[in-house]
C-alpha positions as CSV (number, residue, x, y, z in Angstrom):
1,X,-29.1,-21.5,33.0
2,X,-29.9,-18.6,35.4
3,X,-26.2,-17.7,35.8
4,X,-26.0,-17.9,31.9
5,X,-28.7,-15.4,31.5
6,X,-27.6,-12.7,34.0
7,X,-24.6,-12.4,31.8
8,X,-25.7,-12.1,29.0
9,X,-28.1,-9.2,30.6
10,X,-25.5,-7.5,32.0
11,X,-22.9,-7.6,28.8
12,X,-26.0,-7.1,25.9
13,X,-26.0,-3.8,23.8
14,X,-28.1,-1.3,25.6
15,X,-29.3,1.8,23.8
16,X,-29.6,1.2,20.6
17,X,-32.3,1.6,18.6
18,X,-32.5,0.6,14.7
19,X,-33.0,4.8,13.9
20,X,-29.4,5.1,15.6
21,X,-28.0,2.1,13.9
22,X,-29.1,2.8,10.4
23,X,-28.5,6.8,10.5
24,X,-24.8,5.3,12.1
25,X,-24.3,3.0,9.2
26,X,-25.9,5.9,6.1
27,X,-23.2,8.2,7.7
28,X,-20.7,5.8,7.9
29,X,-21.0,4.5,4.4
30,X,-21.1,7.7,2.8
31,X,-18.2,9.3,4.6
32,X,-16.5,5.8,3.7
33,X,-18.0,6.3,0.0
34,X,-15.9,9.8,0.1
35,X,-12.6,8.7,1.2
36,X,-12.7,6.0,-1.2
37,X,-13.2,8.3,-3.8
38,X,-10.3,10.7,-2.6
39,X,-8.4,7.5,-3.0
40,X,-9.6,6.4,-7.0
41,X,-9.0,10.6,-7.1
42,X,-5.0,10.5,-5.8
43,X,-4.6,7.2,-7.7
44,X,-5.8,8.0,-11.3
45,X,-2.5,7.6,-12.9
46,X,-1.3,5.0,-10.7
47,X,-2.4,0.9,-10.6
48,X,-5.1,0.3,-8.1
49,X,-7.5,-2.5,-7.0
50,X,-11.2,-2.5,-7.5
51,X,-11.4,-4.7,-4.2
52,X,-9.6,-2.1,-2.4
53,X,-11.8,0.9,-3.0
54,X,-14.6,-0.8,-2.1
55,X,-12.7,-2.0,1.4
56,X,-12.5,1.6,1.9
57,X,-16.4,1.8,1.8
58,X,-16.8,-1.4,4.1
59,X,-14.3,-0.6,6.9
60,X,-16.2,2.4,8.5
61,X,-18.9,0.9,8.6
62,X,-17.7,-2.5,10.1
63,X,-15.8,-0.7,12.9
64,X,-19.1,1.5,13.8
65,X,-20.9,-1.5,14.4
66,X,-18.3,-3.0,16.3
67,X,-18.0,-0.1,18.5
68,X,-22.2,0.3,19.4
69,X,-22.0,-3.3,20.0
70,X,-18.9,-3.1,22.6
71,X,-20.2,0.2,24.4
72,X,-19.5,0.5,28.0
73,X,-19.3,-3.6,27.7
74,X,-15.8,-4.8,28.6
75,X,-16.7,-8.2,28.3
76,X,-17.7,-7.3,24.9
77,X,-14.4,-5.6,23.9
78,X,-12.5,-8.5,25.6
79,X,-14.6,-11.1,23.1
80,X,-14.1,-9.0,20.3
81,X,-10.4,-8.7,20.7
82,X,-10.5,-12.6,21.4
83,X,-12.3,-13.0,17.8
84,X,-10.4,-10.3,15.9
85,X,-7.1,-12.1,16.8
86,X,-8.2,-15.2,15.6
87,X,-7.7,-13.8,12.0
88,X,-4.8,-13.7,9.5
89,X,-5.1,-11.6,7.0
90,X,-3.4,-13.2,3.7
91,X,-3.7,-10.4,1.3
92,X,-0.3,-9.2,-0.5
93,X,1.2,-5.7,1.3
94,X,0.3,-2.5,0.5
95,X,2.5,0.8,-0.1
96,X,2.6,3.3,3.1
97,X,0.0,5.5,1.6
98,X,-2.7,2.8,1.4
99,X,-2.4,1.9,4.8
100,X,-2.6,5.6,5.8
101,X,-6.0,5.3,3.5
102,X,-7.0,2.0,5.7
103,X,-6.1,4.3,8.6
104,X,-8.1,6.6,7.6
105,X,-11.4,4.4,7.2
106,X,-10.9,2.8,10.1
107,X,-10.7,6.5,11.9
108,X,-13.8,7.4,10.1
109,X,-15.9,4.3,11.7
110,X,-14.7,4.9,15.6
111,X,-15.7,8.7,15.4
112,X,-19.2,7.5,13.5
113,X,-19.4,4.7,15.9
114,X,-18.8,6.7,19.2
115,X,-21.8,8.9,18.0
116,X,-19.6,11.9,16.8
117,X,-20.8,12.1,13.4
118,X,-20.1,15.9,12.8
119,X,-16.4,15.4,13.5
120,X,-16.1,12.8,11.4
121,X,-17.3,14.9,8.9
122,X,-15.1,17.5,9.2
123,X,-12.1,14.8,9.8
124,X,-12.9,13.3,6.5
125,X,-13.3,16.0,4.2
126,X,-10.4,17.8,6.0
127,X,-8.0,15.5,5.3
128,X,-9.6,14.4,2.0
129,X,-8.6,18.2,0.7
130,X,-5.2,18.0,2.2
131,X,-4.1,14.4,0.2
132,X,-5.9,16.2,-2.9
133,X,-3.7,19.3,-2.6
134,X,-0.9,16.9,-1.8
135,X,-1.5,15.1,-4.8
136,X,-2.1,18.1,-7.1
137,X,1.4,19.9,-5.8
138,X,3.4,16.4,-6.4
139,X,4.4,16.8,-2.8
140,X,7.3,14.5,-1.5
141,X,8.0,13.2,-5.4
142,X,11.5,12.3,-6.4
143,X,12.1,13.1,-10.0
144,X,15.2,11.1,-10.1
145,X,14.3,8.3,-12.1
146,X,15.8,6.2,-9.7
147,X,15.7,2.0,-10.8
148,X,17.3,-0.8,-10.2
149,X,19.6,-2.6,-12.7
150,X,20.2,-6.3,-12.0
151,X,22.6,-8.1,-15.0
152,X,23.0,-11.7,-15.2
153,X,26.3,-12.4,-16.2
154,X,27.9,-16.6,-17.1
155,X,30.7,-17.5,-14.2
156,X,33.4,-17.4,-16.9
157,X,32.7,-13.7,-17.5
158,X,35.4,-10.9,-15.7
159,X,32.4,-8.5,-14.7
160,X,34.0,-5.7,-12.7
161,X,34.4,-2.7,-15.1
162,X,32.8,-4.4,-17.7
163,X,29.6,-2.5,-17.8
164,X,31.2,0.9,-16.3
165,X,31.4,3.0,-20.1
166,X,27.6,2.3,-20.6
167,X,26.8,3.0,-17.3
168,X,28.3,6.4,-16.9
169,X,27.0,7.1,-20.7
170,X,23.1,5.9,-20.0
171,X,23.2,7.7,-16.2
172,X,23.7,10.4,-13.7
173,X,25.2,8.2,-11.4
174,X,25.1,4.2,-10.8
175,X,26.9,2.5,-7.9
176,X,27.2,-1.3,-7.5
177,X,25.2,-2.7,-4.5
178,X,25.4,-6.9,-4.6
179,X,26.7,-9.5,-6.5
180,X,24.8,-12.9,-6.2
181,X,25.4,-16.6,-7.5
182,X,22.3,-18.7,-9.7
183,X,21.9,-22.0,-11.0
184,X,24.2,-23.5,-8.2
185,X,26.8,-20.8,-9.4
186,X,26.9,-21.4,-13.3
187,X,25.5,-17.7,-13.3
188,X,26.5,-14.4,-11.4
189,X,23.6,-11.8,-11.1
190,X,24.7,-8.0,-10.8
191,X,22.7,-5.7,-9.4
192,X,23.5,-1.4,-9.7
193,X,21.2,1.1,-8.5
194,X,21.2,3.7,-10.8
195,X,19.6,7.3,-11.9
196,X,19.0,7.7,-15.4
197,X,19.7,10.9,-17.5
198,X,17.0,12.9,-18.2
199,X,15.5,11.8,-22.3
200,X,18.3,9.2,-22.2
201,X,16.2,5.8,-24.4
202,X,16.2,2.7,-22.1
203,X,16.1,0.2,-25.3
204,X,19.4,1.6,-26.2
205,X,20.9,1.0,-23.0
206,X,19.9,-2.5,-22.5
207,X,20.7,-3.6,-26.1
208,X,24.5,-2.4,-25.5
209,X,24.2,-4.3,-22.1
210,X,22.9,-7.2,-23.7
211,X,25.8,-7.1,-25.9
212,X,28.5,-7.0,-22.8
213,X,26.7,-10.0,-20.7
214,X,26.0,-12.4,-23.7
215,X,22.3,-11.8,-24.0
216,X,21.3,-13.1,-21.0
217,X,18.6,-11.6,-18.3
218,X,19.0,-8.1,-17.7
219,X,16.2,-6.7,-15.5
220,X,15.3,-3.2,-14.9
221,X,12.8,-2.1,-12.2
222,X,11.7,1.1,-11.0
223,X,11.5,1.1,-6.8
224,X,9.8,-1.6,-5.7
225,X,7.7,-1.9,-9.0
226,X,7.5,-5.1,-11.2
227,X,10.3,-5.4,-13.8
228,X,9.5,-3.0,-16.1
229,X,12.0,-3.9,-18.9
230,X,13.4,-7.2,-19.7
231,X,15.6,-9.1,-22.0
């Protein structure tokens, strides 16, 4: 029982009072509070979760704590990276910019945590004007309204160059990327990637597609988006 005691003197949190932990956690939620806000602010027009934004507000100050409870303590940080591995993390994947956000939370809680609030500061609304200028200028956005195109067709139907006229009416350009089998290979699925002309209506295209492939499925999706028109 002696033994036990000793180390868990010699691996407790020294140093920390509850003025340093709560001005540690105000700072760390508020400066959490702002980058989820330059989040909502860069995502207006775009779909976003509630429970994410408020992630954004937890993170900083979870990792703070973590790191004034691991200090100097490497038996600490050894039983925190034992704990922290233990967990799978089952949410659905985000796009690269909300894991730079994530990133950027999790940044925001080491400085706070390591005690350098006033850089933190600075980091946070430094970078917070840069994705808000980013985000004002469009920077990096492709105007191509590049989608995806994917036809289902019956296995009794000759599809090469069938679709080519309304293709090259409808779009800039179009190319054929895979041809797939469904429903043990009674059906064929087509899928283009193509870049729509600028104005050009999307119902009109996929009614004279629907009229080549016997009003089956036709799916159109922009990136990695959910189908955004179907028939």
């Amino acid at each position: 029982m002696n033994s036990l005691n000793n180390i868990l003197s010699q691996t407790a949190v020294q140093n920390i009072t509850v003025t340093n932990l709560l001005c540690v956690l105000g700072m760390s939620a508020l400066l959490g509070l702002f980058v989820s806000g330059i989040y909502i602010f860069t995502h207006r027009r775009e779909c976003r979760s509630s429970d994410f934004t408020v992630s954004l507000i937890m993170i900083p100050c979870i990792i703070s704590v973590i790191i004034l409870l691991v200090g100097n303590s490497v038996a600490s940080a050894f039983s925190l990276a034992g704990a922290f591995s233990l967990i799978r993390f089952r949410s659905a994947p985000g796009n690269p910019k909300d894991i730079s956000y994530i990133f950027f939370s999790v940044a925001v809680g080491l400085a706070c945590g390591l005690g350098y609030i006033f850089y933190a500061a600075v980091f946070s609304v430094f970078l917070g004007i840069v994705m808000v200028i980013l985000q004002s200028i469009k920077f990096g956005k492709n105007n191509n309204k590049n989608m995806i195109l994917k036809i289902t067709v019956p296995e009794d139907l000759n599809y090469p160059g069938l679709f080519d006229k309304v293709l090259d009416k409808y779009t800039r350009s179009w190319i054929m990327k895979k041809v797939k089998t469904r429903e043990f290979g009674a059906l064929f699925e087509v899928i283009f990637d193509i870049t729509f002309n600028e104005d050009m209506p999307q119902k009109d295209f996929l009614d004279e597609l629907r009229c080549l492939n016997g009003n089956l499925n036709i799916i159109l999706t922009l990136s990695d988006s959910e189908p955004a028109y179907s028939e």
